[in-house]
Every structure is written in structure tokens, then in C-alpha cells.
C-alpha positions in Angstrom: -0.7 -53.0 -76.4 2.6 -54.4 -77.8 3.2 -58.0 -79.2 5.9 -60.0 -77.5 8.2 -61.3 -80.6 8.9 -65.1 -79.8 12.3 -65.5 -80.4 14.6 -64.9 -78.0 18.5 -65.3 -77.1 20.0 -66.1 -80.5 23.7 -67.5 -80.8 26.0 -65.2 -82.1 27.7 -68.2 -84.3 24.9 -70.6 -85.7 25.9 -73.8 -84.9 23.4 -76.3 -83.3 20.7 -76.6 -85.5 20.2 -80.3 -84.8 19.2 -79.9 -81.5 17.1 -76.7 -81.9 19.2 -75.0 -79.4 20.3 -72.0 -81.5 17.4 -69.8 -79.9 14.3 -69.8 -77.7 10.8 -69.6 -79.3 8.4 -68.9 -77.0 4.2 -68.1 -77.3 3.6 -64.2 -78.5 2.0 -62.8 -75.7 0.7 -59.4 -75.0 1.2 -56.8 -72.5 -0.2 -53.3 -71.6 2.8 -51.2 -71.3 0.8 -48.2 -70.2 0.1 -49.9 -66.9 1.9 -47.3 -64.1 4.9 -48.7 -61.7 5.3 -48.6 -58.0 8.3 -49.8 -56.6 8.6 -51.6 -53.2 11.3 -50.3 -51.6 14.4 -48.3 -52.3 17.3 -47.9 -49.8 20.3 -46.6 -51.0 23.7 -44.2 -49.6 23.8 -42.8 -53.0 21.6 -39.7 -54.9 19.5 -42.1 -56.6 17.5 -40.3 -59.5 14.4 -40.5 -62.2 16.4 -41.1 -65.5 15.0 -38.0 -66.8 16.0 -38.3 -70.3 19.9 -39.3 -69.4 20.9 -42.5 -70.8 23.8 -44.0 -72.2 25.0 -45.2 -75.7 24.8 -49.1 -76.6 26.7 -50.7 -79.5 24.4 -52.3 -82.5 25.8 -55.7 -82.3 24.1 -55.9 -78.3 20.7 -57.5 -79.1 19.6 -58.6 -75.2 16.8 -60.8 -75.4 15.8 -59.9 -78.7 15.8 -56.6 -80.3 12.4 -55.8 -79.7 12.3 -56.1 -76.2 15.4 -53.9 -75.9 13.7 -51.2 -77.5 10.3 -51.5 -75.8 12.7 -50.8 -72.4 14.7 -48.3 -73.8 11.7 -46.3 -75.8 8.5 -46.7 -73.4 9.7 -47.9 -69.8 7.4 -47.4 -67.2 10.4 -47.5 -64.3 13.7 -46.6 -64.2 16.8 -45.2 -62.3 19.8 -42.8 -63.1 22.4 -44.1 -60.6 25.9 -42.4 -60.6 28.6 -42.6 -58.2 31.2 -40.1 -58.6 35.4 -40.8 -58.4 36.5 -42.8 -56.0 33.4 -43.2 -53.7 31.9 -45.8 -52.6 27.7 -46.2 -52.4 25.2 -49.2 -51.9 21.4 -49.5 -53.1 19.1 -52.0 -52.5 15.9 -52.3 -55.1 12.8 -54.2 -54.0 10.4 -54.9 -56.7 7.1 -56.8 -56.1 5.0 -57.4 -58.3 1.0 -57.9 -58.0 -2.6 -57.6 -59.1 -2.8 -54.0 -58.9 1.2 -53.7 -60.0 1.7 -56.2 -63.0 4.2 -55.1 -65.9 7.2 -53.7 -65.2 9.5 -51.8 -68.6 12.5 -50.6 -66.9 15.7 -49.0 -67.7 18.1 -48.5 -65.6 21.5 -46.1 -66.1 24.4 -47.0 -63.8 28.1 -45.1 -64.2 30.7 -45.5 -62.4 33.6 -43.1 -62.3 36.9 -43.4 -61.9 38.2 -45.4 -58.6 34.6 -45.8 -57.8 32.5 -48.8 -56.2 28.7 -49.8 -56.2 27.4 -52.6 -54.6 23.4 -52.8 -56.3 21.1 -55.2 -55.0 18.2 -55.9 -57.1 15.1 -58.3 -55.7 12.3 -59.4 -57.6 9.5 -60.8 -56.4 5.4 -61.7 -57.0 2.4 -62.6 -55.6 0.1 -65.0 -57.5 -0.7 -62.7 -59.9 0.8 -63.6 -63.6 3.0 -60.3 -64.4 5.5 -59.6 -67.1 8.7 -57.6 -66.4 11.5 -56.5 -69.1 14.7 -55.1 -67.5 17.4 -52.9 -69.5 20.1 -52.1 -67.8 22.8 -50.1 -69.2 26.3 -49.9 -67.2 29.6 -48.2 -67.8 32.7 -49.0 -65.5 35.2 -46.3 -65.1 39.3 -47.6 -65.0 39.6 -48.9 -61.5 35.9 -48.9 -60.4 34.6 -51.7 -59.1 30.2 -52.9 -60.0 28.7 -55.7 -57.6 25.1 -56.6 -59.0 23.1 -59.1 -56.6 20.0 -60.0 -58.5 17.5 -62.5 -57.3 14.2 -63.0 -59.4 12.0 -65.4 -57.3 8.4 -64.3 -59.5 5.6 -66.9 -59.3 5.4 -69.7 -61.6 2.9 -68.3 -64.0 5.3 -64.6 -65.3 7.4 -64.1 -67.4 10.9 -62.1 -66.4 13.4 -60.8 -69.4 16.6 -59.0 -68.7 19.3 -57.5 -71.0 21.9 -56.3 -69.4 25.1 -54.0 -71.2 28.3 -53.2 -69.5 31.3 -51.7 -70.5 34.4 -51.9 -68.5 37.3 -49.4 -68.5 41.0 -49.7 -68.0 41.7 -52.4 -64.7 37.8 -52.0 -63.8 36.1 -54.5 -62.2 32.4 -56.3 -62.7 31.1 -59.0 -60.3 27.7 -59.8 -61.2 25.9 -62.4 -58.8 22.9 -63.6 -60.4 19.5 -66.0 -58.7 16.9 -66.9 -61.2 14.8 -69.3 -59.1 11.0 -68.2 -60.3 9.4 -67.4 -63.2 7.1 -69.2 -66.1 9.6 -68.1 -68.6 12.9 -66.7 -67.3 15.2 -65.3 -70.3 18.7 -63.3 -69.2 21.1 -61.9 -71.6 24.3 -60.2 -70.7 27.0 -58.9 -72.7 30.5 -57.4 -71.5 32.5 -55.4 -73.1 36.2 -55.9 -71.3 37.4 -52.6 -73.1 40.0 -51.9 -70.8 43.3 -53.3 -70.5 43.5 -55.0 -67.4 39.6 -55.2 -67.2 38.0 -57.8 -65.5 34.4 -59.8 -65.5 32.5 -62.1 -63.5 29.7 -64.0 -63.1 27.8 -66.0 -61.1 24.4 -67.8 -61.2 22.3 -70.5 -59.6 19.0 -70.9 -60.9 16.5 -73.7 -60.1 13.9 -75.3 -62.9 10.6 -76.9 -61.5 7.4 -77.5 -62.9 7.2 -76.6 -66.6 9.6 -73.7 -66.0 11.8 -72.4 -69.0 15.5 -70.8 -68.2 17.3 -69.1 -70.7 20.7 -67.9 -69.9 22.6 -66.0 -72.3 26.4 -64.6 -71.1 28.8 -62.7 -73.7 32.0 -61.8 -72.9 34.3 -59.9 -75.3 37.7 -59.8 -74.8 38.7 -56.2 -76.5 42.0 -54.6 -73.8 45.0 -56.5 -73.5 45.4 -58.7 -70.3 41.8 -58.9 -69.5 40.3 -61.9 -67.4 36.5 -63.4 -67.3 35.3 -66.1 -65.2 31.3 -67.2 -65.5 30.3 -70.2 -62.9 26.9 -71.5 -63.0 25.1 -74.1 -60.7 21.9 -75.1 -61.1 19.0 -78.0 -60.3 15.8 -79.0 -62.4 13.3 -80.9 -61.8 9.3 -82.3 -63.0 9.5 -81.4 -66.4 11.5 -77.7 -66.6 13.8 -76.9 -69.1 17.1 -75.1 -69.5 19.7 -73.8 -71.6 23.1 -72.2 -71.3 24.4 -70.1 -73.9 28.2 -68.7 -72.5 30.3 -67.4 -75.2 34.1 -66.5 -74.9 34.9 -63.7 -77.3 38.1 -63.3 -77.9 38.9 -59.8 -80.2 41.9 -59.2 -82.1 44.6 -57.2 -80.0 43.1 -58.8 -77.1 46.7 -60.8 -76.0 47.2 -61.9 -72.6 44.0 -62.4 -71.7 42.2 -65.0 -70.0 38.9 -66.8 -70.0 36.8 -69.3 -68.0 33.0 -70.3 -68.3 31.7 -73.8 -66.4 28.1 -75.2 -66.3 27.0 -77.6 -63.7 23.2 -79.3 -63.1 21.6 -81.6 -60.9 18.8 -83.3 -62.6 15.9 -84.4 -60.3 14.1 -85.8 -62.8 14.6 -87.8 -65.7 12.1 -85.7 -67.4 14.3 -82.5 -67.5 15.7 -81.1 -70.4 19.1 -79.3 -69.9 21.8 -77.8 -72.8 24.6 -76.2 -72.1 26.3 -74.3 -75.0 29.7 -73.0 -74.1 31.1 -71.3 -77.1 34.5 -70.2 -78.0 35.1 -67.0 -80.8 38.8 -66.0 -80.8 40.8 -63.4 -83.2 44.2 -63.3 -80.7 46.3 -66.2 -80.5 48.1 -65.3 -77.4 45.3 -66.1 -74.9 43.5 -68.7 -72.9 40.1 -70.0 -73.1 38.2 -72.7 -71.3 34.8 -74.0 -70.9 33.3 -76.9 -68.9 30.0 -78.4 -68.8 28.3 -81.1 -66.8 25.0 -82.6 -65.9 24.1 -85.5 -63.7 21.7 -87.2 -61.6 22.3 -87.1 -57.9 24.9 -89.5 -56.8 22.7 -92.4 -55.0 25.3 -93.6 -52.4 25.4 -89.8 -50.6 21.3 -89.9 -51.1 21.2 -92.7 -49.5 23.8 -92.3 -46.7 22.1 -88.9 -45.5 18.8 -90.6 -45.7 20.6 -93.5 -43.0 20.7 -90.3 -40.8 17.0 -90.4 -40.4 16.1 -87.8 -43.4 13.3 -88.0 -45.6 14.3 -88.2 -49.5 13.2 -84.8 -49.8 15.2 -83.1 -47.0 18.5 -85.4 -48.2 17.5 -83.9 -52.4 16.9 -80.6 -50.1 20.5 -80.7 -48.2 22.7 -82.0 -51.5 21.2 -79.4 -54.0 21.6 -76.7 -50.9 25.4 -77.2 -50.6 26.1 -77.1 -54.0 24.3 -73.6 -54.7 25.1 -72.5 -51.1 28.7 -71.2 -52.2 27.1 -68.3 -54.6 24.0 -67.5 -52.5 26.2 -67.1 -49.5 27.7 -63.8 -51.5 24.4 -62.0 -51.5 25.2 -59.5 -48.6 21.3 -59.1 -47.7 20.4 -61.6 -45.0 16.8 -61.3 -45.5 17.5 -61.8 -48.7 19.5 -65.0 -48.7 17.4 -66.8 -46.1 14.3 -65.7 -49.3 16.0 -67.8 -51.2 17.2 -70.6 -49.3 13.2 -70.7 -48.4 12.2 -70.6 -51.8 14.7 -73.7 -52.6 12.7 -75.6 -49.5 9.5 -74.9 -51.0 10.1 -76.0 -54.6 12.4 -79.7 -53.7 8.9 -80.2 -51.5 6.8 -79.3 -54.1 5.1 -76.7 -51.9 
């Protein structure tokens, strides 16, 4: 049995004590990591292999979650993929996990390389019945000069598991990472991504929506480091909460010494449904070069009564009109998953939770 540690997601600059945002604590909880994994589904154009004791380096100042969860994925994984796809090919996978009674705890690690000139598109899809599960995700990338990494993950678990993800990636000379996240389920959802823009030229993006209902807890955690010269980073997340959820942003801008030219962006946007919700957004700015551009933007507000109320003119209930308004505004990033069974998922799973279902 191993001991879940309780704090999770520290800032890398210690700087909001006041408002108890400069971690997440949450209940120690056990799990039996010896449980056996079966995935759902696998469909992929590419070799797709058991890791068999290949893995990849990770620098000591990437924590992910928390330390402790890292090394329960790296050391004693239950799951786990070695995908590689060689220069200047091109390869797709789509992962399906689902999680139940009789499939509870997934530890997985993951391996992904990309050579040179490369591209991956990897779609990852989590899912659950009613059982409460536990899954910790590692995943360990390294982006080749010119490759190009597309990540599409949606975690739509029930509302009584708790999901963790730590997620490295370094980037080579004019690679490229666009990473497309969905956190829409889970008890306790907890990300934490770091990038390493090592390349000149390198560049990093991210997207997320995520949705907060019932006493759900979202933890988002998003690192960029600025290391080659002329590198760009854009983060964009959009997001709802509702009942009595809670979230927090945590985006940080790092800016390394030698790191000139480069160029920056995180913004945070959420709807709050209820007056209830508790929502921080932490956009934080580290810089060592002073020839570059940073900026960060953060919002949250209540929707805006005169379009409620127009659409509900229309003949809509308040529900379907909270339904349409929150739609639109995630419907740009959910629109870029390139699964259509698994974007309609989602737009379902936004239905069900505005109506309470």
C-alpha cells in the first residue's frame, strides 16, 4: 500500500501566503499499487511498445505534482508506453482508458521521443464508471529540432477519483509542442506541466478548459522555461465553476538568462455559476533576460445578465441559456480535439453537469 503525501503543486517563488494559495493540501489517502492494468483501447499508425526498461532522463528541479507521486510512476507503474517516431515521419495514437470496479488504479509512465522533423498527434481519453479510482500519469517527452507533439487529453472520471498528471517536455531547436488539455471530471483533479523551450526557435502551447461542479477541486500547474534564444509560449485557459468547486491556476513565465528575443503569453478566464465558487488564478512572471516579452492576464466573472436574459426571451430555459453561453466560450478549444466521438463526450458531459444530471 503506499500513502498519498498531501501536498501538491507548490509555487516555484513563495509568494501568496495570505491567501493560502502557494500549494494544495489535500486528505492522505491510500492506494494498492499492485492492482493490474487493462487498457481500453489502443489505436495507433505507429509501433507502439511496453516501456521495457527504456526511459528518459528528467531534471531535479521538475517536481510534477509532488515528488512523491513522480516517483511512485516512475518506480512502480502498473501501465505504460514506449512511443517513438523516427525523423521526419509522421504517426497518430489514440489511448482510451476507462476505469472501473474491476480496473481501479492506474501508475503510468509514458516515454514519447520525437526525432528530428518528426510529428505525433497523441490522443489520450480518460474515463470512469461509478466506481472511485485513483490514476497518477508521468509522462516524459523529448521534442527533436523541427518535430512537432500534439497531446489531446480529456479526463472526464466520475466525481468521486482522484486524477494526478505530471507531465515533462523538452523541446529542441525550432520544435514545436501544442498540448490541448480537458479536465472536466474528477473529485480531485491536480495537473502539472513543465517545458523546457531548450531550443532556439522552440516553441510551446497550451490549452485547457476545465469545468468545476459539485465539491470538485482543480489544480492546474503550467511551467514554461524560456532557455534558447527566440523562443515563444502561449498558455490559454477557459473554464466554468459552479455549486461549491474550487480552482486554482498556477502559470508561471520563466524567463532564463540567454533566453533574448523571446516571447511569452499566459491568460486565465472563468465563468462563475455560483457565488459559492472559489477561483485563484496565479500568473507568475521569473525573468533573468531583459530583452524579452512577458504577459499574463487573468479574469473571473459572473455571467453577464442582459445576454442570460436575451437568450432566455428566445424561449430557453435558464439552464439551456447557462448551457449555450458557457458552450461558446469553451467551444473554441474543444473544437481542436480531432476525435469526433470524443468532442461530442465532452460537449455531453458539459450538458449533464450545467443540469445537474
Amino acid at each position: 500500500m503506499s500513502a498519498i503525501k498531501e501536498t501538491y503543486n507548490v509555487l516555484p517563488r513563495i509568494s501568496f501566503r495570505w491567501v493560502k494559495a502557494n500549494q494544495l493540501e489535500l486528505d492522505s489517502l491510500e492506494v494498492d499499487t499492485s492492482v493490474p492494468y487493462a487498457y481500453g483501447e489502443i489505436k495507433t499508425t505507429l509501433d507502439v511498445e511496453s516501456l521495457n526498461g527504456r526511459d528518459m532522463e528528467m531534471p531535479e528541479y521538475f517536481k510534477g505534482v509532488n515528488e512523491n507521486m513522480v516517483a511512485l510512476a516512475d518506480k512502480k507503474s502498473n501501465a505504460g508506453l514506449y512511443m517513438e517516431v523516427e525523423e521526419n515521419l509522421s504517426a497518430s495514437v489514440l489511448i482510451t482508458h476507462r476505469l472501473h470496479s474491476e480496473n481501479p488504479v492506474l501508475v503510468e509512465k509514458n516515454v514519447i521521443v520525437l526525432r528530428k522533423g518528426s510529428k505525433l498527434d497523441l490522443v489520450m481519453d480518460y474515463s470512469s464508471d461509478e466506481t472511485a479510482t485513483f490514476s497518477d500519469i508521468l509522462n516524459k517527452v523529448e521534442v527533436g529540432e523541427g518535430a512537432e507533439l500534439n497531446i489531446i487529453k480529456v479526463q472526464r472520471l466520475n466525481s468521486l477519483s482522484r486524477h494526478l498528471e505530471s507531465r515533462f517536455t523538452k523541446v529542441a531547436e525550432k520544435g514545436k509542442v501544442n498540448y490541448i488539455s480537458v479536465e472536466i471530471g474528477g473529485k480531485e483533479a491536480v495537473v502539472n506541466y513543465m517545458t523546457d523551450l531548450s531550443g532556439d526557435e522552440s516553441e510551446g502551447y497550451v490549452k485547457n478548459v476545465y469545468l468545476g461542479f459539485g465539491e470538485r477541486i482543480l489544480d492546474l500547474s503550467h511551467h514554461m522555461n524560456h532557455i534558447g534564444k527566440k523562443t515563444i509560449s502561449d498558455m490559454m485557459f477557459k473554464g466554468a465553476l459552479k455549486d461549491t468547486s474550487k480552482k486554482v491556476f498556477r502559470g508561471t513565465l520563466d524567463f532564463k538568462r540567454g533566453s533574448t528575443h523571446s516571447k511569452g503569453n499566459e491568460e486565465e478566464f472563468t465563468v462563475l455559476l455560483s457565488p459559492k465558487v472559489k477561483s485563484f488564478a496565479i500568473p507568475l512572471l521569473l525573468c533573468k533576460e531583459d530583452d524579452v516579452i512577458g504577459n499574463h492576464a487573468a479574469s473571473a466573472g459572473q455571467i453577464d445578465e442582459e445576454k442570460l436574459f436575451y437568450i432566455m426571451s428566445r424561449g430557453f430555459s435558464e439552464d439551456e441559456a447557462k448551457k449555450m453561453i458557457v458552450e461558446s466560450y469553451i467551444r473554441p478549444i474543444v473544437d481542436l480535439i480531432p476525435v469526433e466521438e470524443i468532442r461530442e463526450l465532452v460537449l455531453e458531459a458539459v450538458d449533464r453537469e450545467i443540469k445537474g444530471e
